[in-house]
C-alpha positions as CSV (number, residue, x, y, z in Angstrom):
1,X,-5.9,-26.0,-7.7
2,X,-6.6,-27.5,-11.2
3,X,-4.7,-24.5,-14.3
4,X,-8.6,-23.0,-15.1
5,X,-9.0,-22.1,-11.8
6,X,-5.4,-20.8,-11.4
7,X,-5.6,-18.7,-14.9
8,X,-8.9,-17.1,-14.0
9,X,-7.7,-16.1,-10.5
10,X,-4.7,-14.5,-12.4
11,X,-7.1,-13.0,-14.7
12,X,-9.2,-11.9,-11.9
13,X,-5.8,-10.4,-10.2
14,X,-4.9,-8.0,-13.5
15,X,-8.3,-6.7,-13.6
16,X,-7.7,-5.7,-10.0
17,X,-5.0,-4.0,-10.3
18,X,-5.8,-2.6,-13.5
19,X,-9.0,-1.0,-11.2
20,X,-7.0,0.3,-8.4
21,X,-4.9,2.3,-11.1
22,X,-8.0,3.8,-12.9
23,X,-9.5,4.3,-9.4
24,X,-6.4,6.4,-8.2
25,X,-6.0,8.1,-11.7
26,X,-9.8,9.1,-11.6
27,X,-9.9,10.3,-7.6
28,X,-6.8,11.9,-7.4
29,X,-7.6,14.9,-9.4
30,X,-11.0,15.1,-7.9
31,X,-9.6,15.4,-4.4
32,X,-9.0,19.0,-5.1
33,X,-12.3,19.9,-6.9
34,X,-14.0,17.9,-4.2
35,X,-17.0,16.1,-6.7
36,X,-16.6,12.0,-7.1
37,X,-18.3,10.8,-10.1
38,X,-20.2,7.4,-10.5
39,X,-17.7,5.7,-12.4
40,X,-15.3,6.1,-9.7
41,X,-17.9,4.5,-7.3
42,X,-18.8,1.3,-10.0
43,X,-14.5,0.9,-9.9
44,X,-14.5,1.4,-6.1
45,X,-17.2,-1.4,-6.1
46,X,-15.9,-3.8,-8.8
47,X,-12.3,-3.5,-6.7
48,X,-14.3,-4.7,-3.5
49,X,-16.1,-7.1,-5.4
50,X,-12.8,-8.7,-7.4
51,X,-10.8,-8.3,-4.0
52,X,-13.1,-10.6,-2.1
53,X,-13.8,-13.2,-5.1
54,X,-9.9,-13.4,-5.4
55,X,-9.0,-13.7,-1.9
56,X,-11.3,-16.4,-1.4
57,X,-10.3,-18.3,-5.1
58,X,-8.1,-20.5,-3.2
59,X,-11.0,-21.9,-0.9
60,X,-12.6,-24.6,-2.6
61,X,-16.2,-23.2,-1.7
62,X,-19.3,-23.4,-4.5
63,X,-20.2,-20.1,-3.7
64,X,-17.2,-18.4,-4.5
65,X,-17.2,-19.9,-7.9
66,X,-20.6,-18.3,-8.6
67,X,-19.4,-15.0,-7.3
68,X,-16.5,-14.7,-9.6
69,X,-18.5,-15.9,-12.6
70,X,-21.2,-13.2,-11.5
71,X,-18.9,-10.4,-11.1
72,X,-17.0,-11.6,-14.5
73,X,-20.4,-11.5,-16.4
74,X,-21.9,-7.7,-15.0
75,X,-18.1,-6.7,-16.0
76,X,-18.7,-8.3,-18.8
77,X,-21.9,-6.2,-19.4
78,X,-19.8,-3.3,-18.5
79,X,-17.3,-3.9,-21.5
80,X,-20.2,-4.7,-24.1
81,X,-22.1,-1.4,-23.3
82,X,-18.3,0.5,-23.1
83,X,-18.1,-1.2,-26.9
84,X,-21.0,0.3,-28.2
85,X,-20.4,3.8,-27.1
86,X,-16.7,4.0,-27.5
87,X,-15.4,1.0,-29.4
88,X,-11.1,1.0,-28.4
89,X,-8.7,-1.8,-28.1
90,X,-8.4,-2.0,-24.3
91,X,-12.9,-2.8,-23.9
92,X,-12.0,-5.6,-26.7
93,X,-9.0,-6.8,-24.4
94,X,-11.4,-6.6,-21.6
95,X,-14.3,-8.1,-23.0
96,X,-12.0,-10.8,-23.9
97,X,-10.1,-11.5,-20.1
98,X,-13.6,-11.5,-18.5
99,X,-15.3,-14.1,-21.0
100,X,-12.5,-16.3,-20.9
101,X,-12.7,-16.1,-16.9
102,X,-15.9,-17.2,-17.0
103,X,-15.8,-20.1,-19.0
104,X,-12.6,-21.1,-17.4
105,X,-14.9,-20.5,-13.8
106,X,-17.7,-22.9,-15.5
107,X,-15.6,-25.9,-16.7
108,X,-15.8,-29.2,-15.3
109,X,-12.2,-28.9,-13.8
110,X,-13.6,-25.8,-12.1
111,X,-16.9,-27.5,-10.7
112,X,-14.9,-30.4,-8.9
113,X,-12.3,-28.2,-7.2
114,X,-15.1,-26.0,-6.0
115,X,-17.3,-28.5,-4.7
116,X,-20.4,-28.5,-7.0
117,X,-21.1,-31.0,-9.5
118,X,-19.8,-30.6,-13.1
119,X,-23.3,-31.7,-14.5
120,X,-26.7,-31.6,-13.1
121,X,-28.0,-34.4,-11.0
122,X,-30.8,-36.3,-12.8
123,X,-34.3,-37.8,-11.3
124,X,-34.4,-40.9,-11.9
125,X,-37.9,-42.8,-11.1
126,X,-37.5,-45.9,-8.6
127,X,-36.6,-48.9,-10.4
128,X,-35.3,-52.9,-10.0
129,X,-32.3,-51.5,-7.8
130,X,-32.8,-48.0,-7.4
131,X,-35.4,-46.8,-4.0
């Protein structure tokens, strides 16, 4: 497993655990009142989402690679719109763990352990040699 791929699947494994506490901390008080709120649904569906992209990180598949830049860019989203209603450290040191995973997910390193090319095939018209 080439080090980008290694880093981002440690990157990916923080913000997994970093979900399960913020899932536990948000549910456990609700238990008693009995109401779950929609953030506690998008972290119960990120930690399914990160959980199955990180499990799989070690399988050198194309399509897991797309999944875990996918995820990293709507979490991405997540932190940029958290940025703009309540700027804090921790959605600056989030928005900066999920870029970096994604360009570590999108570098040539990456594209050869996963399968997929590292730059697009191109056409090239039939020629002396070529059919």
């Amino acid at each position: 497993m080439p080090v980008p791929v290694l880093v981002a699947l440690v990157i990916m494994g923080l913000e997994l655990v970093v979900a399960a506490i913020m899932t536990a901390i948000l549910l456990l008080p609700l238990a008693i009142v009995g109401s779950v709120p929609v953030l506690a649904y998008y972290v119960l569906g990120l930690i399914v989402a990160l959980g199955i992209v990180a499990f799989n990180m070690r399988k050198p598949r194309p399509w897991v690679r797309w999944a875990g830049a996918a995820v990293q860019a709507g979490l991405a989203a997540f932190y940029v719109l958290r940025l703009i209603v309540d700027p804090t450290l921790g959605s600056v040191g989030g928005l900066g763990l999920t870029v970096a995973a994604v360009v570590l997910l999108l570098v040539p390193s990456s594209a050869a352990w996963f399968g997929g090319s590292a730059r697009p095939a191109r056409w090239l018209p039939p020629g002396p040699g070529r059919t």
